[in-house]
N, C-alpha and C positions, 0 to 999 in steps of 0.2 A: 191495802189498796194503793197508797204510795208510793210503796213499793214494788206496786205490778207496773205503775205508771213511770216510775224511773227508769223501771227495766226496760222499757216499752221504748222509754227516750234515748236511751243506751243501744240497744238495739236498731231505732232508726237511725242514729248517728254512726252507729257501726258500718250498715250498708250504706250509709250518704257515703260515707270515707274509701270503701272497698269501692263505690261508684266513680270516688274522683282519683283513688289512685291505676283504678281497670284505664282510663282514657288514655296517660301517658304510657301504660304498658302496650296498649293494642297502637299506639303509634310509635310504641319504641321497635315491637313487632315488626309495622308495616317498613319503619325503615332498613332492620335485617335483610329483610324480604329485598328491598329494593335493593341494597349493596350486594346481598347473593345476585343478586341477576346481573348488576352490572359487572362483577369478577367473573361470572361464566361469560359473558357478550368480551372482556377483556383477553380472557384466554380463550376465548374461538377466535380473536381477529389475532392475538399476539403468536399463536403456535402454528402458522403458516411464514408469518413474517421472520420467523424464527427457524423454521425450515428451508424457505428460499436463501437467509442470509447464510446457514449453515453453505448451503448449494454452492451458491456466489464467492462466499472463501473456498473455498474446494478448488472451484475454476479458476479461482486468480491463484491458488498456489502452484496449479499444472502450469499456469502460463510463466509466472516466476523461475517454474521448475526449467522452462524452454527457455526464458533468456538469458539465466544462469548457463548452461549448455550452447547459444548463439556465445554471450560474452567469452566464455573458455575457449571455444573456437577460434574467434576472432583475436582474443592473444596469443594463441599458439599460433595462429598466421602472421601475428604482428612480430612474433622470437624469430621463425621460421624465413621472413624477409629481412630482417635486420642481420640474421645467420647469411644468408645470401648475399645479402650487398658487402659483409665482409669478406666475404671469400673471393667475392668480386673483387672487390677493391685492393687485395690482397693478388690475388694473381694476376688479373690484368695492370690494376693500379701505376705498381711499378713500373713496369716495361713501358706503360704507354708513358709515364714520366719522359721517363729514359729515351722512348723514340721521340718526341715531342723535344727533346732538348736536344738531342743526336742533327735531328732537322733543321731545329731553329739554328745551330752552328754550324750545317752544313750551307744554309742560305746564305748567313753573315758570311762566311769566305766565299763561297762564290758568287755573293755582292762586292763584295771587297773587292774580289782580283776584277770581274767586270768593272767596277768603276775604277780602279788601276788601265785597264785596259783602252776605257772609252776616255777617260778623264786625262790619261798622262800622269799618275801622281804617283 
């Protein structure tokens, strides 16, 4: 009989134990539960945001891709003027030196000889 009474107390202690270690399992449970839900609510809002930002590079690389192609333009206009004004400067350049000085000595002497003339000198 002492021995049904031991077992008896063995047995209730057994299920007291299996009772108090169920409580932190079914809340270790609930918290699973709660982190799965929050990982799917994180990847329904992140897998849009992650879609439009793919998007967004996309369009800024076309636009990149445009002012890469404006920039190249724009120095090959900037070679293409700087070609110009040498050739300018090169063929007109001179001559206009040239006529510019040809004048400027044609005035001095016939400054000269007029103030020779009006002057008496």
């Amino acid at each position: 009989m002492i021995g049904d009474i031991a077992g008896l107390i063995a047995a209730i202690a057994f299920v007291a134990l299996v009772g108090l270690l169920a409580v932190p399992l079914i809340k270790l449970g609930k918290v699973f539960d709660a982190a799965t839900q929050t990982l799917e609510e994180i990847t329904e809002h992140t897998v849009p945001i992650l879609d439009e930002t793919s998007t967004t590079l996309t369009s800024a690389n076309v636009q990149l891709t445009k002012v890469d192609t404006v920039t190249t333009s724009a120095a090959e206009i900037t070679q293409n003027i700087s070609a110009l004004i040498g050739i300018y400067s090169a063929t007109f350049g001179g001559p206009l030196v040239k006529v510019a000085a040809f004048s400027y000595g044609v005035r001095k002497a016939f400054g000269n000889a007029f103030s020779k003339v009006k002057g008496g000198k």
